[in-house]
C-alpha positions as a Markdown table, in Angstrom:
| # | Residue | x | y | z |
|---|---|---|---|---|
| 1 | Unk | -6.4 | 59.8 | 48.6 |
| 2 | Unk | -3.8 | 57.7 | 48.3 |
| 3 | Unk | -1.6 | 56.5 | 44.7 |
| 4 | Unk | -1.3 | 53.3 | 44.0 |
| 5 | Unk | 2.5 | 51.7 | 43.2 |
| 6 | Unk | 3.4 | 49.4 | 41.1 |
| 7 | Unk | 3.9 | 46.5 | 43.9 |
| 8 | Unk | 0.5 | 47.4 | 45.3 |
| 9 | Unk | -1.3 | 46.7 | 41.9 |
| 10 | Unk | 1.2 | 45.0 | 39.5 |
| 11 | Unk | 0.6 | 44.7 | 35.7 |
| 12 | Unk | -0.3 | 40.8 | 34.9 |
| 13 | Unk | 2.7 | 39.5 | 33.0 |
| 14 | Unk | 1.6 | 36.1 | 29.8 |
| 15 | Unk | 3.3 | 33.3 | 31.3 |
| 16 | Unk | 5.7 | 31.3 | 29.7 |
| 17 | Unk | 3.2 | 28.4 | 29.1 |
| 18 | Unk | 0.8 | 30.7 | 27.7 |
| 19 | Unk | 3.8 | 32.3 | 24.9 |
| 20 | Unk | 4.9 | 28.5 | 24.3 |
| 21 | Unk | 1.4 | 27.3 | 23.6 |
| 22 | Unk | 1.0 | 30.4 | 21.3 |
| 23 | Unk | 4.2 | 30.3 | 19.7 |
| 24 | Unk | 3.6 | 26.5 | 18.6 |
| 25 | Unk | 0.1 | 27.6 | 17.6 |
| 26 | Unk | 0.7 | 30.9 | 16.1 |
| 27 | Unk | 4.4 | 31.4 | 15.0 |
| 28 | Unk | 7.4 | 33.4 | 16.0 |
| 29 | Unk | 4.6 | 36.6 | 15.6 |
| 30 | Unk | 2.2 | 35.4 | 18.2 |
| 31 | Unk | 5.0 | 35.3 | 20.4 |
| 32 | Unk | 6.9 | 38.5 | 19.7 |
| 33 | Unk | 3.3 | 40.2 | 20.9 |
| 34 | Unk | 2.6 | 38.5 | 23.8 |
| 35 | Unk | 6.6 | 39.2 | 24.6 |
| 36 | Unk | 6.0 | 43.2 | 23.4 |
| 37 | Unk | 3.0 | 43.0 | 25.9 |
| 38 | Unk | 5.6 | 41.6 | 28.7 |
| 39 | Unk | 8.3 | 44.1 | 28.2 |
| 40 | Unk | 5.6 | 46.9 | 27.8 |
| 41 | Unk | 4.7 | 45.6 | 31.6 |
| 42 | Unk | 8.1 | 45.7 | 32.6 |
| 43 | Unk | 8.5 | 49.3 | 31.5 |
| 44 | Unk | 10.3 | 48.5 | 28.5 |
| 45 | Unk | 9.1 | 49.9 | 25.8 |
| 46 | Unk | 12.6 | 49.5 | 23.9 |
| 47 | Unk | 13.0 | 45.7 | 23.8 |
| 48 | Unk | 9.0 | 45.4 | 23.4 |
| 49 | Unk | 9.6 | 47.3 | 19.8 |
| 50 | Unk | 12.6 | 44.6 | 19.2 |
| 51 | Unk | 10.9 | 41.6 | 19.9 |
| 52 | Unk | 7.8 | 42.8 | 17.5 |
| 53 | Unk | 10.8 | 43.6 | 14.8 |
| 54 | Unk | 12.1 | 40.4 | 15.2 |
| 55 | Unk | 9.3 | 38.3 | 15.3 |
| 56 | Unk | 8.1 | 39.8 | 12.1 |
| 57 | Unk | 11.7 | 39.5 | 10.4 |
| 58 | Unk | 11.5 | 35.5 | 12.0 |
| 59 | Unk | 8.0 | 35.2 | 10.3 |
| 60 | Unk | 9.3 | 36.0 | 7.0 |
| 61 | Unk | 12.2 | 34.1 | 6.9 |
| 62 | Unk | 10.3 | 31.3 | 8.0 |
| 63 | Unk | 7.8 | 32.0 | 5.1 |
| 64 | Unk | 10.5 | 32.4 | 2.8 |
| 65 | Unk | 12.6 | 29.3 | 3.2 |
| 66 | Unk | 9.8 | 26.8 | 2.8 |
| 67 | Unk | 8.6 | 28.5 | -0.2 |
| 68 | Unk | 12.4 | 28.0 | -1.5 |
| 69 | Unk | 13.0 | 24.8 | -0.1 |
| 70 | Unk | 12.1 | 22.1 | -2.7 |
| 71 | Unk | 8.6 | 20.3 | -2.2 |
| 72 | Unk | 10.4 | 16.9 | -2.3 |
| 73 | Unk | 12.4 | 17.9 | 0.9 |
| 74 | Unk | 9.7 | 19.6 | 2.7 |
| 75 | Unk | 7.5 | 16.4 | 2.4 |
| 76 | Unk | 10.1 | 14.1 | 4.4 |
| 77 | Unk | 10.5 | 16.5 | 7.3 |
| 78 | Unk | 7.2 | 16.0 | 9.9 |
| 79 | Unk | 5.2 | 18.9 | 10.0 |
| 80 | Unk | 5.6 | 19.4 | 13.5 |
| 81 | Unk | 9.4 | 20.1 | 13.4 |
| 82 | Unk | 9.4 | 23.5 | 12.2 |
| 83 | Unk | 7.3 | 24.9 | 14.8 |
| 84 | Unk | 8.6 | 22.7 | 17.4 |
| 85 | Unk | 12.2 | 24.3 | 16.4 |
| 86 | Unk | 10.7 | 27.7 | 16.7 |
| 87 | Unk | 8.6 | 27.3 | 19.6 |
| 88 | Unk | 12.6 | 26.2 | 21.3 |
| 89 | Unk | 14.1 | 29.3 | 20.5 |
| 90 | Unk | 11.4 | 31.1 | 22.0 |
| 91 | Unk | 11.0 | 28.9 | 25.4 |
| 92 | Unk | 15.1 | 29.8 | 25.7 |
| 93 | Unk | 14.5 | 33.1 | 24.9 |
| 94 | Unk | 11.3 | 34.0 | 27.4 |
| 95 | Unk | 13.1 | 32.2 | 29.8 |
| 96 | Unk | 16.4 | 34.5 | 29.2 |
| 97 | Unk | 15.1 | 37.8 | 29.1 |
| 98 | Unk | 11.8 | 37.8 | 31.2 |
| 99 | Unk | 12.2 | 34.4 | 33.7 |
| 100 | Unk | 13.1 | 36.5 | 36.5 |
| 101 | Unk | 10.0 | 38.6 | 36.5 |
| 102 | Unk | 8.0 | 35.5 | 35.6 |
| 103 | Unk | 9.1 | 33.6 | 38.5 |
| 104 | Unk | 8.3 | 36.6 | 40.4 |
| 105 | Unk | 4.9 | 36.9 | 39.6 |
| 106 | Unk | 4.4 | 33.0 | 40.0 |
| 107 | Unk | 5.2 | 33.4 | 44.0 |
């Protein structure tokens, strides 16, 4: 019998596409766990914890400032530009710390 390595049967990695389209749907959250699940498959458990920590802290904060930011102010910004400012952070970040393994599962 013999083991199977890592090359031979690699762990399918979410693309980026797939963590933009659920960042823009779901919020920094939906794409700190599809990013956890990434780094998990990269055999790194470490920055999958960090990216569920920060995606929760990004949630809150988001939560938190348009509860505190007057109604008034909120009405005259589009509703898309929020998640369209989030869902930027996180297509630069995906790209930054996983677009090399990314790539490499695309080819």
């Amino acid at each position: 019998m013999s083991e199977t390595s890592e090359t031979d049967n690699p762990k399918k990695l979410f693309s980026s596409k797939a963590i933009n389209i659920a960042t823009f749907l779901g919020g920094p959250l939906a794409a700190s766990i599809l990013m956890r699940r990434n780094f998990i498959n990269l055999g790194n458990e470490k920055a999958g914890l960090m990216s569920i920590i920060i995606g929760v802290l990004t949630t809150m904060l988001i939560i938190i400032a348009i509860v505190l930011i007057p109604e008034s102010a909120l009405d005259k910004v589009p509703s898309f530009i929020i998640p369209a400012i989030y869902t930027a952070i996180v297509v630069f970040l995906v790209e930054r710390t996983q677009g090399e393994a990314l790539k490499r599962q695309k080819e």
